[in-house]
C-alpha positions in Angstrom: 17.5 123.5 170.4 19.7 125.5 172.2 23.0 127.5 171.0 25.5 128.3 173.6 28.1 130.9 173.0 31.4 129.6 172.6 35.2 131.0 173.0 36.4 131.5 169.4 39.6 129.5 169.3 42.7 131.0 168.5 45.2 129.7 165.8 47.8 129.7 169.1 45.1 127.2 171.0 44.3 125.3 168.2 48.3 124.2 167.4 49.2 124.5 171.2 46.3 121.7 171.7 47.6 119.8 169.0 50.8 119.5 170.4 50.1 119.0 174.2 46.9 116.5 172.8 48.8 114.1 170.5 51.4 111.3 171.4 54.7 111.7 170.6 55.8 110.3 166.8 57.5 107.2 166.2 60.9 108.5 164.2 63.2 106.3 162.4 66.6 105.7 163.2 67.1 106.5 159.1 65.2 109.9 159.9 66.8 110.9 163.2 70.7 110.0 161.2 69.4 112.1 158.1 68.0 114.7 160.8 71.3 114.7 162.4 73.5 114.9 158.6 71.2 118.3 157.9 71.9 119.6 160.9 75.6 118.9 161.6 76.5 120.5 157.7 74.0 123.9 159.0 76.5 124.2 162.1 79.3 124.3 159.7 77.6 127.6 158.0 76.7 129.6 161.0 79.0 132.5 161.3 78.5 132.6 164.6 80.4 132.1 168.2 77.9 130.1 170.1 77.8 130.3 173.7 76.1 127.5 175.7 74.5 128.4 179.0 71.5 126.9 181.3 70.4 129.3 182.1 70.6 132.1 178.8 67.1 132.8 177.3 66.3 136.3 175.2 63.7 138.6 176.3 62.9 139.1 172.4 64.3 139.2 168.6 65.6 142.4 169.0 68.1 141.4 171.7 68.9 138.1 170.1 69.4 140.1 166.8 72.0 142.6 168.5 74.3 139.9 169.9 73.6 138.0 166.6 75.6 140.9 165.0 78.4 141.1 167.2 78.8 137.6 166.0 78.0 135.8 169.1 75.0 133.6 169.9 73.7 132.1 173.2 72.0 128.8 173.3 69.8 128.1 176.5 70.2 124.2 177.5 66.3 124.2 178.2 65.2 125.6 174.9 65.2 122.6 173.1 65.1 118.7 173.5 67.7 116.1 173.3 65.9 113.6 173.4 65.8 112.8 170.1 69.3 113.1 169.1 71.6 110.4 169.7 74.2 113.2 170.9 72.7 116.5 173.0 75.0 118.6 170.5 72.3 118.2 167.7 69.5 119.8 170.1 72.1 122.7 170.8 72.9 122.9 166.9 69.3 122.8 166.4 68.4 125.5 168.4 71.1 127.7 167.1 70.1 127.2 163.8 66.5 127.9 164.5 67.6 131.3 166.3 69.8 132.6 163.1 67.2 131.8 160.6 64.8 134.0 163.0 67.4 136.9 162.2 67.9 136.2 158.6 63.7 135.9 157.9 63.8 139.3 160.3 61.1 137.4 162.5 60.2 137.5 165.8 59.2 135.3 168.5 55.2 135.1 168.5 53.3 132.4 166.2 53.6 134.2 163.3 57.3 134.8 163.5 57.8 131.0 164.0 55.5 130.0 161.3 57.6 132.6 159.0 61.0 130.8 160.7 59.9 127.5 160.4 59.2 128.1 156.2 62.6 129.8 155.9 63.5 126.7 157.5 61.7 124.3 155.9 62.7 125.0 152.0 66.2 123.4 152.9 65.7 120.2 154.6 66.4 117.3 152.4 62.9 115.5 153.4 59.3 115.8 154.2 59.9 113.6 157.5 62.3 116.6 158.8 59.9 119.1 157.8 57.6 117.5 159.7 59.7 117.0 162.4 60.6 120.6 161.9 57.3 121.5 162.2 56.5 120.4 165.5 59.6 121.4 167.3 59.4 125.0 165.6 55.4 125.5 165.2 54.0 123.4 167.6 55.7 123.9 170.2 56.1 127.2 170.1 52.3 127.5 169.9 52.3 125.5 173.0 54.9 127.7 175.0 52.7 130.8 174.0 49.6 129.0 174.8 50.7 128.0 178.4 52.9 130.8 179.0 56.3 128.2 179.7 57.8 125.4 178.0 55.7 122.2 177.7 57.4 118.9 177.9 58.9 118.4 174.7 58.1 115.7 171.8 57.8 115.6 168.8 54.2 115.1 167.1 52.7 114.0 163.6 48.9 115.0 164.4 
C-alpha cells in the first residue's frame, strides 16, 4: 500500500466546493414570499441612507463601518443576486441588511466574519428554510468568493 501526501483542505475549500459543487435549491414560492415579508420589515429598521451603485464595492469592514456611521450605506448591484426575488429591490435590501449586521456583530469580511454575520443573522429569521437560504448566500458564497478570489455565479444551495 501506498500513502500519498495530500493538501489539507481548508474550511474556505471545503464550503467554497460545496457551493460551486451542488445544484441550485428548489425554493417555494411560500418561502421566497416569507423571505421577501423578513426582508422588506428589516429595511424598515435600517437607519441608514442607502446608496445604490454598479459599480460601489468596500475594500474592507473598516471602510464600510466609517460611512456606516455617517449614516450612509452603499449597495454594489453585483454583490448580490436577484434572481430569486420576484422584485431586484429584495437582493439590494438583502445585501444592505447583510452589510449592517457585519457592523453591529463588529465583523469583518473573511469566513469567519461571515460565519459570525450570518449567526447574528440567523437568530431572527422567522424559519429554518430562510436560514438555510441565509446560509448559502452569506456562508457559502462568501466561501466561494474567497476561495476563487471573485464572485462565483450566484445560487442558492441546500448541500
Amino acid at each position: 500500500m501506498t500513502l500519498t501526501a495530500t493538501k489539507p483542505t481548508t474550511q474556505v475549500e471545503t464550503l467554497a466546493k460545496l457551493y460551486l459543487e451542488s445544484k441550485p435549491a428548489e425554493i417555494s414560492d411560500r418561502a421566497i414570499a416569507q423571505l421577501c415579508d423578513w426582508l422588506m420589515e428589516e429595511f424598515h429598521q435600517l437607519p441608514l441612507n442607502l446608496q445604490f451603485s454598479d459599480y460601489m464595492r468596500y475594500a474592507d469592514a473598516e471602510e464600510m463601518f466609517a460611512d456606516i456611521e455617517r449614516g450612509q450605506l452603499w449597495v454594489a448591484a453585483d454583490s448580490y443576486d436577484s434572481a430569486i426575488y420576484p422584485n431586484p429591490i429584495y437582493g439590494f435590501i438583502f445585501q444592505a441588511m447583510h452589510d449592517y449586521d457585519h457592523y453591529l456583530s463588529d465583523t469583518d469580511f473573511s469566513l469567519k466574519g461571515e460565519i459570525a454575520a450570518y449567526n447574528f443573522t440567523a437568530k431572527r429569521v422567522p424559519s429554518l428554510e430562510i436560514q438555510k437560504i441565509l446560509y448559502s448566500e452569506i456562508v457559502l458564497r462568501s466561501a466561494a468568493y474567497l476561495y476563487l478570489g471573485h464572485a462565483a455565479a450566484p445560487k442558492i444551495v441546500f448541500p
